[in-house]
C-alpha positions as CSV (number, residue, x, y, z in Angstrom):
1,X,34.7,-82.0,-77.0
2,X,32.2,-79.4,-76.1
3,X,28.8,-80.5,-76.3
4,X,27.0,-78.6,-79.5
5,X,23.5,-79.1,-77.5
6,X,24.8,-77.2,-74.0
7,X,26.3,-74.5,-76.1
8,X,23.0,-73.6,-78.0
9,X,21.1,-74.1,-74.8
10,X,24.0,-72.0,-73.5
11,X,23.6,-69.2,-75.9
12,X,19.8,-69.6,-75.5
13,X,20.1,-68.7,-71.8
14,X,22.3,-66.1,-72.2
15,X,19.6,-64.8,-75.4
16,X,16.6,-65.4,-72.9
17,X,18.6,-63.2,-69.9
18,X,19.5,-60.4,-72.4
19,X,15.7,-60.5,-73.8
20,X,14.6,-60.4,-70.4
21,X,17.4,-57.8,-69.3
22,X,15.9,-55.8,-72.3
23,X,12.6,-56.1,-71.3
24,X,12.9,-55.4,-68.2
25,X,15.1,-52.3,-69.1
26,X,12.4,-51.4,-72.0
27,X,9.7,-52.1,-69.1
28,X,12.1,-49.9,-66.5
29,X,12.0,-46.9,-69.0
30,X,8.7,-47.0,-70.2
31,X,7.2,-46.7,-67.2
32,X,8.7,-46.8,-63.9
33,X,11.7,-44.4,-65.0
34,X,9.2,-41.4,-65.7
35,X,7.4,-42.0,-62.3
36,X,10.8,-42.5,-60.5
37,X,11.8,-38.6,-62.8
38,X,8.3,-37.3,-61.5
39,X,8.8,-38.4,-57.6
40,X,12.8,-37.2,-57.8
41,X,11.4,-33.9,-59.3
42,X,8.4,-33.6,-56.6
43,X,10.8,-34.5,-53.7
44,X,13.4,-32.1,-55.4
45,X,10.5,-29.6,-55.2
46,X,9.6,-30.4,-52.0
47,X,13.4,-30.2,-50.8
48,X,13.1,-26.3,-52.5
49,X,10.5,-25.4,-51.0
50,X,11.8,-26.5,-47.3
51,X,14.6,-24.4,-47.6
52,X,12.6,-21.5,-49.1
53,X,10.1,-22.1,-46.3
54,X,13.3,-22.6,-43.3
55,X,15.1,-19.0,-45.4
56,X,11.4,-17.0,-44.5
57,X,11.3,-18.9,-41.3
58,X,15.0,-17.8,-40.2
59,X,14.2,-14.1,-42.0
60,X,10.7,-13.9,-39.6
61,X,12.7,-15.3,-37.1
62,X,15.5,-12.4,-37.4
63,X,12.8,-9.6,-37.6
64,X,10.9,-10.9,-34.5
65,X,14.3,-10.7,-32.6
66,X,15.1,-7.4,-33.3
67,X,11.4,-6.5,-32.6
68,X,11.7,-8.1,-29.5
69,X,14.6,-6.3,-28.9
70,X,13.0,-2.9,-30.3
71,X,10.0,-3.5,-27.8
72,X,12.4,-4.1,-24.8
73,X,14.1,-1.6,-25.6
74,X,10.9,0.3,-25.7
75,X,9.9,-1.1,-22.4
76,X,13.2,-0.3,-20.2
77,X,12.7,3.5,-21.4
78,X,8.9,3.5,-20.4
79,X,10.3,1.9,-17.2
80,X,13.3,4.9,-17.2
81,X,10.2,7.0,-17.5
82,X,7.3,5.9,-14.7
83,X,10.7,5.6,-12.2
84,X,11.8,9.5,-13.1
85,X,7.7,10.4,-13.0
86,X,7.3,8.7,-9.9
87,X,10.4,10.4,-8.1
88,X,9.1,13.6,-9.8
89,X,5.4,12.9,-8.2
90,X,7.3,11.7,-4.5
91,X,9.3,15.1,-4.5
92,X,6.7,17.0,-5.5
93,X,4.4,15.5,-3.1
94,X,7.1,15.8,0.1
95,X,7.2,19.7,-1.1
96,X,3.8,20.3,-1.2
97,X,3.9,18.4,2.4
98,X,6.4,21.0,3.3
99,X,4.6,23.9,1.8
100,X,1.5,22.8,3.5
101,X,3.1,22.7,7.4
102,X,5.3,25.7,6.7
103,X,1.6,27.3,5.9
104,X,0.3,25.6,8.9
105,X,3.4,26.8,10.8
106,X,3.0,30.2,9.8
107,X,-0.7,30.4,10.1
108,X,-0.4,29.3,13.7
109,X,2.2,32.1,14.1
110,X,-0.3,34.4,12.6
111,X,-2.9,33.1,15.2
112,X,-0.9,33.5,17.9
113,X,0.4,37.3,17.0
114,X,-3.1,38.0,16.4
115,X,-4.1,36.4,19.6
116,X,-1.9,38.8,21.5
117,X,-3.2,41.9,19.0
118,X,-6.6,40.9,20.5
119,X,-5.5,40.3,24.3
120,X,-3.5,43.5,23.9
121,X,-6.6,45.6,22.6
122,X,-8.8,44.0,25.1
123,X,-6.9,45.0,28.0
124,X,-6.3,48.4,26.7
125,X,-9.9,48.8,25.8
126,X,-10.4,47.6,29.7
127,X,-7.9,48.7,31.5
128,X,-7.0,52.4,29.6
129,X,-10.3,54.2,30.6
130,X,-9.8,52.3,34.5
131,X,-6.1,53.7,34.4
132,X,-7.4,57.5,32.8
133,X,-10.1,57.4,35.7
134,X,-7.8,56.2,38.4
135,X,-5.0,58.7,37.0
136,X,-7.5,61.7,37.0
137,X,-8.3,60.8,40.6
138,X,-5.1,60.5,41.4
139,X,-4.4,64.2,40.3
140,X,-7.0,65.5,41.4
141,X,-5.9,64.5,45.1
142,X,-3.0,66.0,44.4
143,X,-4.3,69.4,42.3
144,X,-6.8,69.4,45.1
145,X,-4.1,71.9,47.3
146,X,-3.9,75.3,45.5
147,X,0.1,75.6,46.1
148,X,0.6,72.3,44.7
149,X,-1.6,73.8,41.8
150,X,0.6,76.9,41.2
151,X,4.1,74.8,41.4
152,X,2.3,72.5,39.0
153,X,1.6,75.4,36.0
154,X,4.6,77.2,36.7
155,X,6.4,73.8,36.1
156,X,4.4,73.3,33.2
157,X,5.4,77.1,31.7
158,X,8.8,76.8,32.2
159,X,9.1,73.1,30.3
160,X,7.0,75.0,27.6
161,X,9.3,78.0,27.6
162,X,12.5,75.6,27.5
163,X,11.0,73.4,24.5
164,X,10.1,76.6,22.1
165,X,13.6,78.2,23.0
């Protein structure tokens, strides 16, 4: 038959494991599970505030790009500009070194033009009063025979006579 003793002590142990089971339940709740609440709360919190934290990280993130973008953007048109400014200042420059030798070209054609002006009113400041002198001479050897004198004026009159006709 079944022993009356190891049945109570039976039921006993199986009293003595649910008290415990309570306790440790009672125990479990009273204390631990509210910590165990606050710590699942705070990581829940934590968790939150990652992803609020990674959402303005990607948003920063999106606006830097596109401000990266804006300024590269930015710099390829200053560089668009200083590349048209500098071909602008290169032309500009290889015209004014045009200008300047057509200047220089014309100048020296101007010297030499006035170089002749000069040579030409030298020699006829020289030579015109030695050609006057030597053509006065020169007649007046000639004039210096009366007949040649009369054939002369009577030439003379009759050009005179033919012009005013």
């Amino acid at each position: 038959m079944i022993d009356f003793k190891e049945t109570v002590a039976a039921v006993f142990e199986l009293i003595n494991c649910g008290v415990i089971i309570g306790l440790i339940t009672y125990v479990f709740k009273k204390y631990l599970l509210g910590i165990i609440y606050d710590q699942m709360r705070a990581q829940s919190k934590y968790i939150d505030s990652l992803k609020e934290s990674f959402h303005m990280l990607t948003r920063n993130y999106q606006l830097l790009d596109r401000e990266i973008e804006y300024e590269r953007q930015v710099q390829y048109e200053l560089k668009e500009k200083v590349m048209r400014w500098r071909a602008n200042v290169e032309q500009l420059h290889e015209q004014r070194m045009r200008e300047r030798d057509e200047r220089k070209k014309i100048v020296a054609e101007q010297a030499i033009e006035q170089n002749k002006q000069v040579q030409k009113y030298m020699i006829y400041d020289q030579v015109l009063p030695r050609a006057i002198q030597d053509a006065r001479a020169a007649l007046e050897k000639q004039c210096a025979d009366p007949e040649v004198q009369k054939k002369y004026l009577s030439h003379s009159l009759n050009m005179l006579r033919k012009g005013s006709a």
